[in-house]
N, C-alpha and C positions, 0 to 999 in steps of 0.2 A: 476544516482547518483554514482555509481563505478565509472566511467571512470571519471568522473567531481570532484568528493572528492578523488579518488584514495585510498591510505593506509590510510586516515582520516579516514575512517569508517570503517566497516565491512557491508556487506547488505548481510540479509538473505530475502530468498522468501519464503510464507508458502501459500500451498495451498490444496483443497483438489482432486481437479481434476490433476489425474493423467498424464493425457496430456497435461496439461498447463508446469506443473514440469518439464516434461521429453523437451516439443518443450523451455521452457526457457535456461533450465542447457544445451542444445545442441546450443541457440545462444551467449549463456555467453560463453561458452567453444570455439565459433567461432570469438567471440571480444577477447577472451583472456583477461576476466574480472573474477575476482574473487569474483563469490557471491556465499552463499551456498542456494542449492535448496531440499524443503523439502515436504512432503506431509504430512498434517497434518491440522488439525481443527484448525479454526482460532480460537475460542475462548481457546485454549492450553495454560498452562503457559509455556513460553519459556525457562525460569530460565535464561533469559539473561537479561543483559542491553540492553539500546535502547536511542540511542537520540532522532530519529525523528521515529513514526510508519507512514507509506504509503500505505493505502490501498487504492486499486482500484479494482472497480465494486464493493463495498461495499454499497449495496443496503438494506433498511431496517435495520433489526437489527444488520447486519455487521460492519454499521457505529460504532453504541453501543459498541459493540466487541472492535474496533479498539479503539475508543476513551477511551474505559475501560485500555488497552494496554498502552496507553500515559499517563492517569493519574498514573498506576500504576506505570510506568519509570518515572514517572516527564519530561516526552519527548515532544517534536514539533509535531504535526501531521499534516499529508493531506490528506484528506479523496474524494478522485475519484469515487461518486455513478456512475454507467450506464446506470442509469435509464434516466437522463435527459430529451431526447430524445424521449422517452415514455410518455412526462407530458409536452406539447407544449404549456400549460397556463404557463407554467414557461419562464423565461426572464433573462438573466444575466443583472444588471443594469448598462450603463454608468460611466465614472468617472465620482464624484460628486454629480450623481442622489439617490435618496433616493430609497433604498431597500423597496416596496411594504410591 
């Protein structure tokens, strides 16, 4: 999202895992992408605006969280669970086809 919207946005990351923050802010700082990198519980108020929230591996209640996030901004969201893959009754459906 940086490099593709550029100076349109601002992207922050918040995470709680320490080494996610640290190995991100070190490939942002190697694109020479401007995002701020944070450690911090997702369900935190940010005190900021948001147009779009983007969470990924947002599994169970995280989603919650995130989409709590988007209503509060009045913002877009896209919510990336990681679970997928773990739940092989599940199916992405076709164009066209009816969602089970």
């Amino acid at each position: 999202l940086a490099r593709a919207l550029g100076d349109a946005v601002r992207v922050k990351v918040v995470d709680v895992a320490r080494d996610a923050v640290r190995n991100g802010a070190a490939a942002a700082r190697r694109l020479r992408l401007d995002v701020a990198f944070e450690v911090e519980d997702a369900a935190a108020d940010f005190g900021e605006e948001a147009d779009v929230v983007v969470a990924l591996h947002a599994c169970g209640h995280l989603s919650d969280v995130a989409l709590a996030h988007a209503v509060h901004h009045r913002a877009g969201c896209v919510i990336c669970p990681c679970c997928f893959s773990s739940n092989p009754h599940l199916r992405v459906p076709r164009t066209g086809e009816a969602v089970p």
